[in-house]
C-alpha positions as a printed Julia matrix, in Angstrom:
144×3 Matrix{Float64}:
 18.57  70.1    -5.21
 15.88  69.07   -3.22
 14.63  70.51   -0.12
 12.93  68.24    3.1
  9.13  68.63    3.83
  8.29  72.35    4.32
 11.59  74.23    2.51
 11.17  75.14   -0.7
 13.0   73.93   -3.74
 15.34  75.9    -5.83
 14.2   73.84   -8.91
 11.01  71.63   -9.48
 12.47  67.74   -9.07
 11.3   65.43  -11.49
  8.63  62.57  -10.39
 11.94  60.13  -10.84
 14.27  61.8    -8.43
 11.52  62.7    -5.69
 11.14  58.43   -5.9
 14.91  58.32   -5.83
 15.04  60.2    -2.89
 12.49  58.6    -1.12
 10.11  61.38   -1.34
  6.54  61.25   -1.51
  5.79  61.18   -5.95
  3.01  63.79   -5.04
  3.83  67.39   -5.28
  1.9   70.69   -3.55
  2.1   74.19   -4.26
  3.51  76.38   -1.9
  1.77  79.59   -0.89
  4.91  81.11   -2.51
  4.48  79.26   -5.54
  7.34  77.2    -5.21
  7.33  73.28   -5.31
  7.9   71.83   -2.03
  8.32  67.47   -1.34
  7.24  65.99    1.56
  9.5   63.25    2.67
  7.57  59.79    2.88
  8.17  58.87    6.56
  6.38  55.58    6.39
  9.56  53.02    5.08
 11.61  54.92    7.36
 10.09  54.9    10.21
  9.52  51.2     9.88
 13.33  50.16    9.73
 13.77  52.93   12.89
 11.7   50.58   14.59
 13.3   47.3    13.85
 16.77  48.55   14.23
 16.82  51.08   16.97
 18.03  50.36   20.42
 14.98  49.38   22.09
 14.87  50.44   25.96
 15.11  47.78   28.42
 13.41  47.16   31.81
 14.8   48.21   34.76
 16.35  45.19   35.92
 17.44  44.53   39.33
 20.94  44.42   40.34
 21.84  43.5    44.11
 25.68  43.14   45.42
 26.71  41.38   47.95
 29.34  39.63   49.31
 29.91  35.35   50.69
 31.89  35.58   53.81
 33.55  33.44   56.12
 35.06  34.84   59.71
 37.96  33.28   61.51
 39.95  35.22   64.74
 37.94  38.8    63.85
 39.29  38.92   60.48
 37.12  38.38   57.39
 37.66  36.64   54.14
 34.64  37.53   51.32
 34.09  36.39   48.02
 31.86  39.56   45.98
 28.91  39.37   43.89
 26.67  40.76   41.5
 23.69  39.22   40.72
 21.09  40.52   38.14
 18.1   38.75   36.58
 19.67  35.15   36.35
 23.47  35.49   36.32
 25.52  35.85   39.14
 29.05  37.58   38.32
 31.36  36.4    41.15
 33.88  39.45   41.1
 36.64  39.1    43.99
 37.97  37.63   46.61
 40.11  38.75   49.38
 41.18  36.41   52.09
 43.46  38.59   54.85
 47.02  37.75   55.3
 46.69  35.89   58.62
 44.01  33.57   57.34
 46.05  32.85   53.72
 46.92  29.24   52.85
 43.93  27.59   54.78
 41.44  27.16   51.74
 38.87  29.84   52.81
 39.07  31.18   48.77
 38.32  27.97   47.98
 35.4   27.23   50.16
 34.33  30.57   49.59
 34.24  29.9    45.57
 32.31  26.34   46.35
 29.81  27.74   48.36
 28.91  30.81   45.44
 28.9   28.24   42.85
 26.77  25.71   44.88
 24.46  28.35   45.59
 24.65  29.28   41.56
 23.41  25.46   41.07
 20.6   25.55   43.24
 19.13  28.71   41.98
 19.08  27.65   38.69
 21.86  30.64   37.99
 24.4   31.2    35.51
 27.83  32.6    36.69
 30.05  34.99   35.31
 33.42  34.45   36.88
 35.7   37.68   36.79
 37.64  36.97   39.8
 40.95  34.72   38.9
 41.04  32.9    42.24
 37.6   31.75   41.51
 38.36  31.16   37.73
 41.08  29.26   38.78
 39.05  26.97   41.25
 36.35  26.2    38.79
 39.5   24.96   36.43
 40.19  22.16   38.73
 36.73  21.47   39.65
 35.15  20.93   36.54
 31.97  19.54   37.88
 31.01  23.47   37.92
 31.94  24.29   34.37
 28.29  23.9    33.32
 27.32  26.98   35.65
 30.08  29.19   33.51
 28.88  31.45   30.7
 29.7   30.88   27.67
């Protein structure tokens, strides 16, 4: 059995395991006279490095919401936009101002804003979902 870098073995490894094992062929004496291996960090710490999760930069995330006002009551469209992709969320039109295409207008006017900021969309909210499937002219904004 061998031991990590500063425990000390219960039997000398052989030159072939310690290479097995990824430890370092060169042996020291221990002030107790044991044979310790030092484990050979170098390979991997070099495959920590390509595979761990590197941290990001902060990114800036703003919310917000497209709105459109009729008799005091308000019908919105939210957002989410961060870097270059705005994720249009949900809608809610009231009951009193239902069936007069305010969703709709509301979903143009995100995705025409989208197109002239050079943005991607993420669509989450059906109604708007829905709207770009009969507009296809906006499909191209839609994330794959």
């Amino acid at each position: 059995m061998l031991a990590q870098s500063g425990a000390a073995c219960a039997a000398a490894p052989t030159e072939e395991q310690c290479k097995t094992l990824n430890y370092v062929a060169s042996m020291r004496k221990a002030s107790v006279g044991h044979v310790v291996a030092t484990l050979d960090w170098g390979p991997l710490m070099a495959v920590w490095e390509i595979f761990r999760r590197k941290p990001r930069p902060p990114q800036k995330v703003t919310t917000g919401r497209f709105e459109i006002e009729q008799n005091g009551e308000v019908a919105y469209l939210e957002y989410t936009l961060a870097g270059n992709i705005l994720e249009l969320t949900h809608t809610e039109v009231p009951e009193k101002l239902r069936h007069m295409g305010l969703a709709s207008s509301l979903a143009e006017t995100a995705l025409n804003w989208a197109r002239e900021h050079n943005l991607k969309v993420d669509i989450v909210c059906d109604t708007v979902r829905h709207y770009v499937g009969e507009h296809p002219e906006y499909s191209d904004l839609v994330m794959d």
